[in-house]
C-alpha positions in Angstrom: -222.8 179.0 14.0 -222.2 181.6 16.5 -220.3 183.8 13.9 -222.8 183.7 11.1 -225.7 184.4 13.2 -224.9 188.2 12.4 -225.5 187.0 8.9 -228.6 184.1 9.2 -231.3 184.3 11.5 -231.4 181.5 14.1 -233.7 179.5 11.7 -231.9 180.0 8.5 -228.9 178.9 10.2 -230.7 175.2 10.9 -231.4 175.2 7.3 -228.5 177.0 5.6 -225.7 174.8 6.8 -225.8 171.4 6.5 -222.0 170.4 6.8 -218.5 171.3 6.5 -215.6 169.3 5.1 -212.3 170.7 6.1 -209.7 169.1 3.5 -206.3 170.3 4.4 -206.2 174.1 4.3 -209.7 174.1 2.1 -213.5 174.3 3.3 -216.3 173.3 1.6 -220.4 173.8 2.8 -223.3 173.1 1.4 -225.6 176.0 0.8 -229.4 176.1 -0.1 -229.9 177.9 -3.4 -232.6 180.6 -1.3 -228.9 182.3 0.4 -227.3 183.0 -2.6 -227.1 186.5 -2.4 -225.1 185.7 1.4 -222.8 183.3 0.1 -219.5 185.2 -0.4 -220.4 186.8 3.4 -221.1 182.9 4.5 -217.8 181.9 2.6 -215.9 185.1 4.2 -217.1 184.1 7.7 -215.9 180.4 8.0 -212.8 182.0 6.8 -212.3 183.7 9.7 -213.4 181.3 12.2 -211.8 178.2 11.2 -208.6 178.0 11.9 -205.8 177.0 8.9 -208.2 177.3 6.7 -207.0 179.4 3.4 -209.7 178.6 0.9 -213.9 178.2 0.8 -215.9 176.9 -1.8 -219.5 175.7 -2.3 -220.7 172.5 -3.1 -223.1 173.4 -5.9 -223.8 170.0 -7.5 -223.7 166.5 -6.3 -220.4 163.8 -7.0 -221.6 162.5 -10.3 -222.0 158.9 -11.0 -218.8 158.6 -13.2 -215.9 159.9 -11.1 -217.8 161.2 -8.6 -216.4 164.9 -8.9 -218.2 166.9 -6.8 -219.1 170.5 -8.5 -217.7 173.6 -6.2 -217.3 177.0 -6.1 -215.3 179.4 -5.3 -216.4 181.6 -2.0 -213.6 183.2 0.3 -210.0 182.9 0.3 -207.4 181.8 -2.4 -209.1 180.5 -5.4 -207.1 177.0 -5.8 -208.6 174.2 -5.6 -205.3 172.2 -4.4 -204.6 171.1 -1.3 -202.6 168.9 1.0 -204.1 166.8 3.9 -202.7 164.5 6.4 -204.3 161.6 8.1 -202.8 158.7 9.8 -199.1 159.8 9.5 -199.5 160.1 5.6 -199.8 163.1 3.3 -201.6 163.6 0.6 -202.1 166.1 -2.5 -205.8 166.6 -3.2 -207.9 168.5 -5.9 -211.1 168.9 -4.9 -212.4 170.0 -8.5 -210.6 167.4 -10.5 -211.0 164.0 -7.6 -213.5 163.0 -5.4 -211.9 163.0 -1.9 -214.0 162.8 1.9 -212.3 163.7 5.1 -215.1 162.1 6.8 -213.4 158.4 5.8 -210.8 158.9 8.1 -211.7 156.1 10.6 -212.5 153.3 7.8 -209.5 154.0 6.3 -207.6 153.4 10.1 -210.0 150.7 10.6 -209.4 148.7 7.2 -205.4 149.4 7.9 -205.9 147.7 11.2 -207.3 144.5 9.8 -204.9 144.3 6.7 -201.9 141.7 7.9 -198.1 141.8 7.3 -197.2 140.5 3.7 -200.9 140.2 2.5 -201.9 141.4 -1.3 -204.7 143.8 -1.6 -206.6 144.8 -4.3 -208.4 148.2 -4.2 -210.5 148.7 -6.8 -211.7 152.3 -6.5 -208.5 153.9 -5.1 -209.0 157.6 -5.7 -206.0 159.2 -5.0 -204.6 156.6 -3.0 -205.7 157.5 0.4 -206.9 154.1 2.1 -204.5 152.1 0.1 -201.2 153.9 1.0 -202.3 154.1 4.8 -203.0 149.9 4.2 -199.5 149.7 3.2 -197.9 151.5 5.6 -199.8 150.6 8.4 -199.8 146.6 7.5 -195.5 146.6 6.9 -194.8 144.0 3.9 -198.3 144.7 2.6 -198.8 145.0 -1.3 -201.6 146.9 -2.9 -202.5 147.0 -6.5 -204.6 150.6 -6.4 -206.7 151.0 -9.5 -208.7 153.9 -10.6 -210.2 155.1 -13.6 -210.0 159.0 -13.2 -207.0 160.0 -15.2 -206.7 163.2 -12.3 -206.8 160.5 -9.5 -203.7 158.0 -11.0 -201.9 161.8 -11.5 -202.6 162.3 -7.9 -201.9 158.8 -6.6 -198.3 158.9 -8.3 -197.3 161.8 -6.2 -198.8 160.7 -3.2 -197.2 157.0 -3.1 -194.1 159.0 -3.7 -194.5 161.4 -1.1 -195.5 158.8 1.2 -192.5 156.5 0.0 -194.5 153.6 -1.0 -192.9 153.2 -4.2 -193.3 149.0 -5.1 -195.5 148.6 -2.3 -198.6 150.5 -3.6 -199.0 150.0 -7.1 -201.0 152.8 -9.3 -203.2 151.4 -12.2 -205.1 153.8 -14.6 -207.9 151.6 -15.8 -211.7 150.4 -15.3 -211.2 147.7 -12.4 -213.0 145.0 -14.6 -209.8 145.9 -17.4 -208.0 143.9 -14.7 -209.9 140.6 -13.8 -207.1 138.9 -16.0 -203.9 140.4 -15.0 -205.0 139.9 -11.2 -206.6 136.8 -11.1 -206.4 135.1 -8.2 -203.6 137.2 -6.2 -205.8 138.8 -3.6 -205.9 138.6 0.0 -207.9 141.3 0.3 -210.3 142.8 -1.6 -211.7 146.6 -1.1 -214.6 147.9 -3.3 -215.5 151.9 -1.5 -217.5 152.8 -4.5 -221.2 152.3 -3.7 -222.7 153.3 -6.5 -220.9 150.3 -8.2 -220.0 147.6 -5.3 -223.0 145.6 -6.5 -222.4 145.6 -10.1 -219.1 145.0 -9.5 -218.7 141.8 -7.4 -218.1 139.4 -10.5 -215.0 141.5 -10.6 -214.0 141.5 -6.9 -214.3 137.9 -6.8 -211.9 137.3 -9.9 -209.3 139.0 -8.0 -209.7 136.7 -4.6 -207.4 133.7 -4.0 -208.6 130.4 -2.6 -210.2 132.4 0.8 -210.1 136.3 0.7 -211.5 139.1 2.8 -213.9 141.7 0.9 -214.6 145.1 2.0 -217.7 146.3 0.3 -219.4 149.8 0.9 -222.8 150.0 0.1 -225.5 152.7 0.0 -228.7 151.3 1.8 -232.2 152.8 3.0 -233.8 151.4 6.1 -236.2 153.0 9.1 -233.2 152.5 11.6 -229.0 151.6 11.2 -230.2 148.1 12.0 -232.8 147.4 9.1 -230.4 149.2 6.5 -227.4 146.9 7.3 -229.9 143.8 7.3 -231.2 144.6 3.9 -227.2 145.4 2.6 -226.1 141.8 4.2 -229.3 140.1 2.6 -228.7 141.3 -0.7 -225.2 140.6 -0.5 -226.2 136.5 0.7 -228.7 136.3 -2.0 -225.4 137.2 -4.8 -223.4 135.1 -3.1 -225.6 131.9 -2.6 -224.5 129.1 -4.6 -221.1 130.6 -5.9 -219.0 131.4 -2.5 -219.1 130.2 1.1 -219.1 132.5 3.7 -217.2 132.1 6.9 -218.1 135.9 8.1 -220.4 138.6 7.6 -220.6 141.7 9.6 -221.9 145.3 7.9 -221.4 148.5 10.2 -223.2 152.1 9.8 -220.2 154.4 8.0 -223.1 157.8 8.2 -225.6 158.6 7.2 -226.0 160.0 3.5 -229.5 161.3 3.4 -233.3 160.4 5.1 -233.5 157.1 6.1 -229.9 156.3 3.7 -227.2 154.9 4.9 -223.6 154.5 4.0 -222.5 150.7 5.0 -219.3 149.0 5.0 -219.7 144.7 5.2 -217.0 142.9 5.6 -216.8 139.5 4.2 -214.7 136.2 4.9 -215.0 134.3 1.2 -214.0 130.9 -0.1 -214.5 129.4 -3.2 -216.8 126.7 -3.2 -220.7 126.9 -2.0 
């Protein structure tokens, strides 16, 4: 902030940065349309200050609904879009034109790795590029996790990265739709992850075809409420009403992730499931 303000006024600054995502050596920052003529000087600047990074993009259009690509362009530095990021004692290759990847995930994906147990079987049904299920397998030992994803760029992605990781036979790549898989992984889950939440909702039938007898589901929701509280009420209240009659729940507790907008919410609610109302 101190840097640019040779560039912004005090006030633009409040409204021309919103956020930065550093992903390995790459920055991205959302810029209102109204500084488009100062972008590349914007784009020069973080350069400079932040240290490491080699590359500066804009985000110029939202993830999209699909495969939740988010559009960029290119502002300062080396125009590549490639990247490699560590977290958690794991590395990772990353597009950030061709896969949807956050840095700001970091401490689900440590805290879902901390709950996952030696030996159990996962099923991650959004994997990405493989971030939270490699650091699941790594951190939880004997731990197997079936990673599916349905961005052809992702599964390209997650190949090298369980390999660079060396979790070859521990996490499992799939290329597919999730639901393409209710059959083939019926009823081998321990542990169920579902960090889409555009689709969590739509997508429970599916989660639950993958659970054994009694699984744990991670789901991540998007929910509006006037304060944390009221948005992770109205996220576990929908997620009682889907589940009444069809599943008994041991244990239900939803958390605040950030916040994605006014009043919206990003959740994550964890779930203890048996079969059997």
């Amino acid at each position: 902030m101190k840097a640019l303000s040779g560039i912004l006024t005090a006030e633009d600054l409040k409204e021309a940065l919103t956020g930065v995502d550093v992903i390995g050596d790459i920055a991205i920052i959302k810029i209102p349309k109204s500084y488009e003529k100062k972008k590349h000087e914007i784009g020069e600047c973080l350069l400079r200050e932040f240290a490491g990074v080699r590359s500066v993009f804009s985000q110029n259009s939202p993830a999209s609904a699909g495969d939740r690509v988010r559009g960029i362009e290119w502002l300062a530095g080396d125009d590549r879009s490639a990247t490699i990021y560590s977290e958690h004692g794991c590395k990772f290759k990353v597009d950030v034109a061709r896969v949807y990847f956050s840095p700001r995930l970091s401490f689900e994906r440590h805290r879902i790795a901390s709950l996952t147990k030696q030996g159990e079987i996962v099923v991650n049904m959004f994997a990405g590029v493989g971030t939270f299920s490699i650091i699941m397998a790594k951190t939880a030992g004997t731990a197997k996790v079936y990673s599916i994803d349905k961005n052809p760029d992702a599964y390209s992605l997650m190949l090298e990265n369980v390999a660079i990781n060396k979790m070859d036979g521990r996490v499992i790549p799939l290329l597919g739709d999730a639901k393409d898989f209710g059959q083939k992984l019926a009823g081998i889950a321990d542990r169920v992850l579902m960090p889409l939440p555009e689709l969590a909702i739509k997508y429970l039938p599916v989660a639950l075809s993958f659970m054994k007898q009694k699984s744990h589901i991670h789901i991540y929701l998007h929910k509006r409420g006037n304060t944390k509280k009221d948005a992770i009420d109205v996220g576990i209240g929908e997620l009682l009403a889907k589940f009444e009659g069809l599943m008994k729940i041991n244990k239900i507790e939803g958390r605040t992730v950030r916040s994605v907008g006014r009043r919206l919410y990003q959740l994550a609610v964890d779930i203890d499931l048996e079969k059997g109302a």
